[in-house]
N, C-alpha and C positions, 0 to 999 in steps of 0.2 A: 526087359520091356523094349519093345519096337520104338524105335524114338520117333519124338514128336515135328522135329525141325525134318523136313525135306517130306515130309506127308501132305495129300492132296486134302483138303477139306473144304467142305464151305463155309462160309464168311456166318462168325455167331452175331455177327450184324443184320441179317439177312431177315431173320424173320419178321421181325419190330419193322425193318422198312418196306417190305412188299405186305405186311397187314397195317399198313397205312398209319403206325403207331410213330413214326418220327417225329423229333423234334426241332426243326427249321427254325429261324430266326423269327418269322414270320408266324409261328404257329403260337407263339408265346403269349398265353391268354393271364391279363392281369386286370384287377380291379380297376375302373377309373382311366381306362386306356383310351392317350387321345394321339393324334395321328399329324405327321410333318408331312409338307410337300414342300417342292423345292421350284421357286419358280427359276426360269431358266434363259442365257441367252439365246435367239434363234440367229444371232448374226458371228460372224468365223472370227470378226477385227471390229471394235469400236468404243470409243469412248464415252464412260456414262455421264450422259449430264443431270440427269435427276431419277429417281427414284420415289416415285409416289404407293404409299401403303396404304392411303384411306381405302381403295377399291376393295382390297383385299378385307381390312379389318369391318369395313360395312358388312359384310356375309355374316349371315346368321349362321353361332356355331362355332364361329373364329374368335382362337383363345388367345394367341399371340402373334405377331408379325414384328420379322426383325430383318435390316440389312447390316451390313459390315458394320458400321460406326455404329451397332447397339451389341457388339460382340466382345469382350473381355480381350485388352489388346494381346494378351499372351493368348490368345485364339484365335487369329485372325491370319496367321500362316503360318503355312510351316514346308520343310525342305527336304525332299531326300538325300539319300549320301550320294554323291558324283565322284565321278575322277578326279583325283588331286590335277589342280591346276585349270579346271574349268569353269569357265563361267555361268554361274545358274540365277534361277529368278524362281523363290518360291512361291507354292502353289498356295492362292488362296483359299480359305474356307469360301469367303464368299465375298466378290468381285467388287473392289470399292471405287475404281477409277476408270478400270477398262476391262473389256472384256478381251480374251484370246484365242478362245476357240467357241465352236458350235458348243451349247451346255453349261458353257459357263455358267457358276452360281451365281444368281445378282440377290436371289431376297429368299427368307422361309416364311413359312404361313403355320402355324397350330390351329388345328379343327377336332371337333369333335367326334367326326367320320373320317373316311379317306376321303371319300369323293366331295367333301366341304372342302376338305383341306386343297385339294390338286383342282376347285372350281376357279378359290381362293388367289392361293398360287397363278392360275389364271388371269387373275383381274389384278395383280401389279403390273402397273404403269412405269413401263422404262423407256426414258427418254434416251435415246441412242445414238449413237454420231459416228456413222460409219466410218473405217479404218479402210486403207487396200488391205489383202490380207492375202497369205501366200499356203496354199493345201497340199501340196508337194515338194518332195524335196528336190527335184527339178525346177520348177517357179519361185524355192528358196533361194536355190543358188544360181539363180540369171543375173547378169549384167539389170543392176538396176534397180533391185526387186525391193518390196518394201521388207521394213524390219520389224518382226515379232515382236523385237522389246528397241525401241529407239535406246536407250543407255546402254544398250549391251555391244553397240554398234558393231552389228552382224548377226547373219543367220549361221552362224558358225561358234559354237558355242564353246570350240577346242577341237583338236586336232592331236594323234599321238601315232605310235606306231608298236608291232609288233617285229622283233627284225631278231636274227640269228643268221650265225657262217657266213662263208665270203658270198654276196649275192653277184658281186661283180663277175665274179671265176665261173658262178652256177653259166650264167648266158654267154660266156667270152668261145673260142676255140668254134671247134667242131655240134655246139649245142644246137638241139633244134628249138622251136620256141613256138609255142603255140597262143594267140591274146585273144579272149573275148569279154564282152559285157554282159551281164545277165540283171534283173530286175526282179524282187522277189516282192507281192504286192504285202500289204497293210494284212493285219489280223485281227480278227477278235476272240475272247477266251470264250465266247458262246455260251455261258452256264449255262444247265437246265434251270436250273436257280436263281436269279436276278437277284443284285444283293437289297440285304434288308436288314435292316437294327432296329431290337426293342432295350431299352434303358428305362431303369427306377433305382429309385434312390430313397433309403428306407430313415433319413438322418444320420446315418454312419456310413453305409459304405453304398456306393455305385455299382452298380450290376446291369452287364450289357452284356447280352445278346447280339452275337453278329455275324455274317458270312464272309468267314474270312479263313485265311490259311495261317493266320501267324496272330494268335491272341495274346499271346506275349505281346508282341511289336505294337498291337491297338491298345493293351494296359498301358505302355510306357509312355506311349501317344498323349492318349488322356489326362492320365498323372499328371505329363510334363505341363499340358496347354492349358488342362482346369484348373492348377495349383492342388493338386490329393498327394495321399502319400499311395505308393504303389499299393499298400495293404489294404486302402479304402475302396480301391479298385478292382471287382472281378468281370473278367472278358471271358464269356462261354460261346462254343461256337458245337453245342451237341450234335447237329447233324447240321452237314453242308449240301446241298446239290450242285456238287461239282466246283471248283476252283480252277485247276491246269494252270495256277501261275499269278492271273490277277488280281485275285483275291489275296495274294501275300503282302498288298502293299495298304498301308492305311487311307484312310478317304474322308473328305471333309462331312460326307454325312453323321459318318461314325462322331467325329467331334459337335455338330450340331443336336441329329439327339439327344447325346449324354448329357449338351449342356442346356437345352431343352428340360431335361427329367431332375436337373439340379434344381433349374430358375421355378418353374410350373410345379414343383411339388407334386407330380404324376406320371406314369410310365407314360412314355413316347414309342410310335414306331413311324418309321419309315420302308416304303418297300417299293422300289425301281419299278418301273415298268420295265418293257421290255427294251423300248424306242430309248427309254432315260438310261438302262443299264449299255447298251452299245456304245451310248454315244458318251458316257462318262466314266465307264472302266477303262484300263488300261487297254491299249494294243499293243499290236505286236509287230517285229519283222519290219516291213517296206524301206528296206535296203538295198544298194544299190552296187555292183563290184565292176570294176576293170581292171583285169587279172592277166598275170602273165605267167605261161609252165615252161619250163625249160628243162630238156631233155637229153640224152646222149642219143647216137645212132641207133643204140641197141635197145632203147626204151624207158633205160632206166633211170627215176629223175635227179634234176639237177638243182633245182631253186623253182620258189613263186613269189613272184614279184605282183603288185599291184595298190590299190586302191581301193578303199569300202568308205559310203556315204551312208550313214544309219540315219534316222527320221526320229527324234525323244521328242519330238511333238511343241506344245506349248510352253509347260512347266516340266522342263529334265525329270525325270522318276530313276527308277529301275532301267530302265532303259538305256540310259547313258551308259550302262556299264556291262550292255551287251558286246561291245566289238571287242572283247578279251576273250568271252567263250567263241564267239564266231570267230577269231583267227585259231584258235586255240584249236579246234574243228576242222578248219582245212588240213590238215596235218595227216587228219582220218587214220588208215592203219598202215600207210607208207615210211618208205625213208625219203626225209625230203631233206638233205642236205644243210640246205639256206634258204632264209625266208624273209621278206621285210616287205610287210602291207601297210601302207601308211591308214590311216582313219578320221574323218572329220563325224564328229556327231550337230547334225542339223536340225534348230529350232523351226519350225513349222506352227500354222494357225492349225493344230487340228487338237486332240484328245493326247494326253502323255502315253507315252510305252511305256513299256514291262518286258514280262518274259509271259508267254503262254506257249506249251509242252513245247519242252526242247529246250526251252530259254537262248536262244540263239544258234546251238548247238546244227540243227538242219539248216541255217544260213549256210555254215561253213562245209557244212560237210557237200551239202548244192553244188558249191563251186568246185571246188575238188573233184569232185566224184562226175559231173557236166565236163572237165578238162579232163579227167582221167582218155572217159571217151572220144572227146575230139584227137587229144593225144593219138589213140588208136589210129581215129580217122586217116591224120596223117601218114601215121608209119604204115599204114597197112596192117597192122596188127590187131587184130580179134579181142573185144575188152578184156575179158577173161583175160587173155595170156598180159597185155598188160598191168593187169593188176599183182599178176602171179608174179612177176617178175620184177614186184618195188615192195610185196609184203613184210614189213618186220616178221622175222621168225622166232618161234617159241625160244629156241635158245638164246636169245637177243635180253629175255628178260630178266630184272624191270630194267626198261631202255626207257633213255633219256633223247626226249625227242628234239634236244635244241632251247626249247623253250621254257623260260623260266617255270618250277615247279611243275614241270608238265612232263611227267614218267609214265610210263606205262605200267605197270604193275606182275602182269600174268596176264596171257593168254595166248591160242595157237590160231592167229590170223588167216595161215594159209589151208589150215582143218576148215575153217569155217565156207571160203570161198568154194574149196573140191566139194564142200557135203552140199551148198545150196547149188552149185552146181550138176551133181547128180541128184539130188533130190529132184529139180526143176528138171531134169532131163531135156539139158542146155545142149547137147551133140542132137541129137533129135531135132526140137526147136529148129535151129540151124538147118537142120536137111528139109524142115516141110517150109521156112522159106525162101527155099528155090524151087520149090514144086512151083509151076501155074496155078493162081488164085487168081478168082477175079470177086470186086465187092471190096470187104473190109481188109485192111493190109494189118498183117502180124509183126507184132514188134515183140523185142526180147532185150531188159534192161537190170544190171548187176549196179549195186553200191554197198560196199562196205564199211564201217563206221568204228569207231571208239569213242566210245561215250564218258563225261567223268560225271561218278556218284560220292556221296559219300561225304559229303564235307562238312566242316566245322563241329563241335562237341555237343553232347545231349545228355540231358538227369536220366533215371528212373529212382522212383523212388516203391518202396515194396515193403508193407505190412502182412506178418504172415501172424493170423489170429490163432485165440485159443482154442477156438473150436472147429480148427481147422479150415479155414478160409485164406485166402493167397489174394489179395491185394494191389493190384499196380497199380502206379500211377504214373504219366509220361506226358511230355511236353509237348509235343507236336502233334498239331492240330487234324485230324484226319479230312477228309471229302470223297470216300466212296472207294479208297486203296485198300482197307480191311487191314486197320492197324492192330485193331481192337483183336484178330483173329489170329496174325501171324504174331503183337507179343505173348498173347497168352500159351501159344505152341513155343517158342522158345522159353517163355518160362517154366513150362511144365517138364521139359525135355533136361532143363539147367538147373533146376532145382528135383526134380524127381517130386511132382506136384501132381495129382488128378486132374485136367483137365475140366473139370465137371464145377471143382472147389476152386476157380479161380475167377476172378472180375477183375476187368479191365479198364482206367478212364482218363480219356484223356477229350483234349477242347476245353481244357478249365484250366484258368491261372490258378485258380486255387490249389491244383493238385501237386506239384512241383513251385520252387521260387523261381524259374526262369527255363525257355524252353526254345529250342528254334523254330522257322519256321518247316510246315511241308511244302518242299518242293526240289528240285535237281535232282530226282532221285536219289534221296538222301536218308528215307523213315526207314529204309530194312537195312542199311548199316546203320547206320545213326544208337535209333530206337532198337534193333536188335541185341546189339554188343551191349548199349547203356543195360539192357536188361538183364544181357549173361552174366555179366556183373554184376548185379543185384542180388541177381538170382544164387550165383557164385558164394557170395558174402555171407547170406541164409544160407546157405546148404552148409558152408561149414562151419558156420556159428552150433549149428545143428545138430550135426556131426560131432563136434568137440564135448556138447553138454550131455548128447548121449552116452559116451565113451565111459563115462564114469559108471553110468548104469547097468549096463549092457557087458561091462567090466574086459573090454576089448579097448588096443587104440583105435584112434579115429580114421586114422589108412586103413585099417579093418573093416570101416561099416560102408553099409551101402543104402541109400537114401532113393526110393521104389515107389512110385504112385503113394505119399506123404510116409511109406514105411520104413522107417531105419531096421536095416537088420543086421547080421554078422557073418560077411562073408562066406559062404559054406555052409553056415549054419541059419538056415532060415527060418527055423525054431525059435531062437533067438532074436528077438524082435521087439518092437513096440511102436505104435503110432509117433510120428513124428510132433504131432502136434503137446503129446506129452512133457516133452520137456522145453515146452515154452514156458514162462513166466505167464502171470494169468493176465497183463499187458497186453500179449503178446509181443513182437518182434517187430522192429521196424531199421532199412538200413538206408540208406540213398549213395547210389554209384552215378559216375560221370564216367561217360565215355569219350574219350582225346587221342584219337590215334595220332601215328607219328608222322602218318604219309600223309599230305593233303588228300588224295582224291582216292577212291578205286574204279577203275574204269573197264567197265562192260565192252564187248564188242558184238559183232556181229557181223550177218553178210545178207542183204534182201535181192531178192530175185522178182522181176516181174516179168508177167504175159500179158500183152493187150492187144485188142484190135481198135484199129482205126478207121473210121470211115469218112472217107474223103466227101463224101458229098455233100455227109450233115455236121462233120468237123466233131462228131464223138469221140469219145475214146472208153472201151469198157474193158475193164481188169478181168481176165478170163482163166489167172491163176497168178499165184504169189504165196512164195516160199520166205519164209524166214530163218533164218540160222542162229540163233544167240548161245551168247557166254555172258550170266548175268549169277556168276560164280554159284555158291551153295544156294539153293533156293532153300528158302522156310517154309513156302508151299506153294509148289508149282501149278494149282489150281490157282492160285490169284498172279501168277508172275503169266499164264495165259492168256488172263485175263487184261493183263497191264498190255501186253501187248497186242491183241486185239482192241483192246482201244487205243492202243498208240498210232497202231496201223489206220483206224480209222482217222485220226485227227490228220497224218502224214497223207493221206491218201485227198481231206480235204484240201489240204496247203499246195498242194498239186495240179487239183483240178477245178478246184470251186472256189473255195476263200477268199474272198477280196475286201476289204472296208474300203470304199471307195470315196474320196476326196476328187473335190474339184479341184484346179489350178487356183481358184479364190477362196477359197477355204471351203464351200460350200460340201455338206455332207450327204451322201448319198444312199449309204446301204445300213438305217439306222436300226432294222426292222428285217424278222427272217423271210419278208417277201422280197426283199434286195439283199439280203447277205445269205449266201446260201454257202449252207454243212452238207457235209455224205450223209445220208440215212438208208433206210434199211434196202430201198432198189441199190444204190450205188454198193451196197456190203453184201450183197448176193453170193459172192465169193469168200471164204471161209479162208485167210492163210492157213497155209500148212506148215506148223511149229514144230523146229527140233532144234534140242536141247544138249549144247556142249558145253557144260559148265567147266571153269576151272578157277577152283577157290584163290581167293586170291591173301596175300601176305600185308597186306592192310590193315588187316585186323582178325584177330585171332580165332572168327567163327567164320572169318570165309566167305563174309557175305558182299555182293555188288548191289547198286540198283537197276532196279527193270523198269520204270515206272515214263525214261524216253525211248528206250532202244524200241519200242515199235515205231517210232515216230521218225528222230533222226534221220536215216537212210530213204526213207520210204519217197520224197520228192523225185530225190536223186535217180532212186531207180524206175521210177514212173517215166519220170521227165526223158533215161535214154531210154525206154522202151519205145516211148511215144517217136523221140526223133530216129531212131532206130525203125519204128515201120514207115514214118515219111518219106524218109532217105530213099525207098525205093520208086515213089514216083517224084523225089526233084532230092537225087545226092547231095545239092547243097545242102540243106534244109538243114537249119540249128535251131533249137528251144535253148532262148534266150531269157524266156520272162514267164512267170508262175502268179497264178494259177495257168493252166493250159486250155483257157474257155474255146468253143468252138470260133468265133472272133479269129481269135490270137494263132489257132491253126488254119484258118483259112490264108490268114494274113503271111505266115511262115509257107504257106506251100503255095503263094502266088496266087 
């Protein structure tokens, strides 16, 4: 049989959600369904002096109305994980003293409509006492500036560093050294989906409903804050519109419904607007670097030296624990000797960070890959050859890049950069411009990348019935990646199963005891491997029971779209499902590899024209190159990367959340926060595929789910300064998104 793993298919997801048959968190139709809003702060900084509910609880329809002090005190906050040694201030459910940023929670309202409930919400009365309050992490750290949290005394929440080899020796002698600062703006994860939670509660157990990436992490949330035992608790999240990162993190909504559907004896929903979901998900990014490369004569490097100011907003999240992948990313696919970037993570009046696609991962690779080419600038040297000449080489592997647990695994760096090189037909490019052109100026921009996937341990657990039915069941929560598709191909390929006879489920605590979340590109190793080992376990539990029948050993048989047969003899045979017990079969594998990470690479190429007079920039061709090891099906890993590309290609040129210097919020709504859509994607990358499996784990698999994303600023950004350069040489892209503004302003 043709095997099932590295086969194109489409997604057996696919039908149910374009015949409009999904199931959203939002779509959750239950008896008695009554509805939360969340009234909200409109000020960045202030102190609450009272809190008035009559307004709200007057509305006809309004079932309940609560602020803080009527909340169960073991629900009333709670903390992410941070960096050992940093100082944090957990995130309220709902805001009892002061508010911190735009959004903050101050009160809920229960109606028996949505728009009772959000009229409701409306009409709390909050007496407010404005704060100074500080919206950037520039007006964070000025001489003077006020503080986020007065007892934290400072908008500096910690400070660490990342450092390897003598950095001294990298800049001393004959080094050249190149310094610049770049700015990379605020992000948001954009769902198409705004989140939403329905919760009921039947006398025994809690059933929520939610749009989230990690239903595990919201079960354990709840458990903990509403006193349940985890068993009483199920987190389903059947279909997501989209996460990229935000959604992995838990949210005070999530703990108000549930505790909502406990106290009201009725299912609750809540569901974001659009305005409530920007301004109360996570962001991302709005980081800050002063960087220094240090080079020999001949190009090749020596050390990076510098500084990174990250933004984790009001209450530290996720966030805080970006500046390890973003230095960890400057590294990209070179040899870089020594390195030591110091880091302050800066509390700000705005929204907490996260990670959305990349999870910091394009910070780092930005700067790098921005100094590669200034690098050039200097020496006189052509990026390409620059690059060519600092690549780890295939024989180098796994190489140890300096930094703690941070090995390269497998892959051929310098394949990648020749192939997007000839593919883009980069020597051409070059000759047309120095032809005369008048009008739009042509730019041409390379960055290459190493990405890490793969991490931390994952169940599957696998019921293979009597009547022939194949069963998974897996932890990690899906949102539009086609989990559902690529385990059921590894399982049919690792068990010798029909593809036809298998169901797939995952988005349910129920289905496994514990499960990670999706995200890092991590579900196609993760969820892969946990499976072949599932799968592995049946096949020779299978195997073994046959042998006695079949009157063959079990190295003998062979296990064929569910049929056991005997080698050679294919005569000899029987349904596999026959010598199940009438039970059937059930095994549960974990998957633990030995390596922390597997790490994808790649090399993106861009073409753009620039026009100077209206400060556009349009993408007129863009190659991709990846090594995203064995693919399970390279129709969805095309897929991952056509949307990676897209999200990389907003963080470039459009994406900004915008903050005032006083907290005030600006781009809460997709009339101010603008994505790439389908005029900006007119241009179709053009994908080839160099895989090389990697030794991480035993089926070879990476993830692809950021390598369209990572690179893609990077090489926007020199394309773009790449065709400036020819009406003002000076000319450096410092700061991202690259609005027409921001180009006018760079080219004088």
């Amino acid at each position: 049989m043709p095997s099932a793993i590295g086969r194109p298919a489409r997604r057996r997801e696919d039908p149910r959600l374009i015949t409009g048959r999904g199931r959203y968190s939002g779509d959750i139709r239950l008896d008695g369904l009554v509805h939360l809003a969340v009234a909200r702060s409109p000020l960045p900084h202030a102190r609450i002096t009272s809190l008035d509910l009559a307004p709200a609880q007057a509305v006809p329809g309004v079932v309940a109305a609560w602020t803080a002090a009527d909340l169960p005190e073991t629900a009333r906050e709670f903390a992410d994980w941070v960096p050992r040694g940093m100082k944090t201030r957990a995130r309220p459910v709902l805001a009892a003293e002061e508010v911190n940023h735009v959004g903050d929670p101050l009160a809920v309202v229960v109606a028996s409509d949505v728009y009772t409930a959000r009229d409701a919400a409306d009409a709390v009365f909050a007496d407010l006492d404005p704060l100074p309050a500080v919206g950037t992490v520039d007006a964070a750290l000025a001489d003077g500036a006020p503080l986020v949290h007065d007892d934290l005394g400072s908008n500096v929440m910690g400070s660490s560093k990342r450092a390897y080899g003598d950095i001294e020796a990298a800049f001393a002698g004959d080094s050249i050294a190149i310094r610049e600062r770049f700015k990379l703006a605020r992000i948001c994860g954009a769902a198409m989906e705004p989140r939403a939670v329905t919760a009921t509660f039947d006398g025994k157990k809690l059933t929520v409903w939610t749009s989230t990436q990690h239903t595990y992490g919201v079960r354990d949330r709840l458990a903990d804050m509403l006193g349940l035992e985890k068993e009483r608790v199920e987190v389903l999240a059947e279909d997501v519109g989209g996460g990229f990162g935000p959604k992995a993190t838990s949210y005070p909504e999530e703990i108000l419904v549930a505790l909502a559907a406990l106290r009201l004896q009725k299912p609750v929903r809540w569901t974001a607007t659009r305005s409530e979901d920007t301004t109360t998900t996570v962001h991302a990014h709005g980081s800050s670097f002063d960087l220094e490369l240090a080079a020999g004569p001949d190009g090749r490097l020596r050390g990076l030296r510098g500084r990174l100011w990250h933004d984790v907003g009001a209450y530290p999240a996720s966030g805080s624990n970006q500046p390890s992948l973003i230095t960890a990313h400057m590294v990209s696919a070179y040899h870089l000797p020594a390195m030591k970037v110091d880091y302050d993570l800066v509390l700000t009046n705005t929204a907490s960070t996260g990670f959305v696609r990349g999870g910091g991962r394009p910070l780092g690779n930005f700067a790098i890959e921005r100094l590669m080419d200034r690098l050039a600038r200097r020496l006189d040297l052509d990026p390409a050859e620059i690059r060519r000449r600092n690549l780890v080489q295939p024989e180098e592997m796994p190489y140890s890049t300096g930094l703690k647990d941070v090995i390269y695994d497998a892959g051929d760096y310098p394949r990648l950069l020749e192939t997007a090189l000839e593919r883009g037909g980069y020597g051409e490019l070059r000759k047309r411009q120095r032809e005369p052109r008048q009008g739009k100026l042509l730019g041409v921009g390379l960055a290459c990348c190493v990405e890490s996937s793969g991490w931390g341990t994952e169940p599957a657990r696998l019921r293979v019935e009597k009547d022939g039915g194949a069963h998974l069941f897996i932890g990690s929560t899906p949102q539009g990646q086609g989990h559902l598709t690529a385990a059921a191909q590894v399982l049919a390929d690792r068990l010798g199963w029909p593809e036809d006879r298998i169901e797939v489920t995952a988005g349910d605590t129920g289905a496994v005891s514990w499960g990670q979340m999706t995200a890092g590109s991590r579900t196609a190793v993760q969820v892969g491997n946990a499976t072949a080992l599932a799968a592995g376990s049946a096949r020779r539990w299978l195997l073994e029971h046959a042998a006695e029948t079949l009157e063959a050993n079990p190295a003998d048989l062979v296990l064929e779209d569910g049929v056991i047969s005997v080698k050679g003899t294919p005569s000899s045979s029987l349904p596999a499902a026959d010598v199940l017990p009438a039970a059937g079969l059930e095994v549960v594998e974990t998957f633990e590899p030995e390596l922390a990470n597997a790490y994808s690479s790649g090399c993106h190429l861009a073409v753009v024209e620039v026009d100077p007079e209206t400060g556009g920039v349009d993408i007129v061709r863009y190659v991709i190159v990846h090594d995203t090891g064995q693919a399970i099906n390279p129709l969805l890993v095309d897929g991952q990367l056509h949307g990676g590309y897209a999200h990389g290609l907003g963080y470039a040129l459009f994406e900004e959340a915008v903050y005032q210097p006083d907290g005030g919020f600006q781009s809460a709504s997709f009339l101010d926060y603008t994505i790439a859509s389908a005029p900006e994607l007119s241009v179709t990358p053009e994908l080839v595929s160099l895989g090389t499996p990697t030794p991480h784990n035993t089926e070879g698999f990476k993830g692809a789910g950021e390598s369209g994303t990572i690179p893609a600023p990077a090489a926007i950004a020199n394309a773009v300064e790449d065709a400036i350069r020819q009406l003002r040489p000076e000319a450096v892209v410092r700061e991202l998104p690259i609005t027409p503004a921001r180009l006018f302003e760079t080219l004088g």
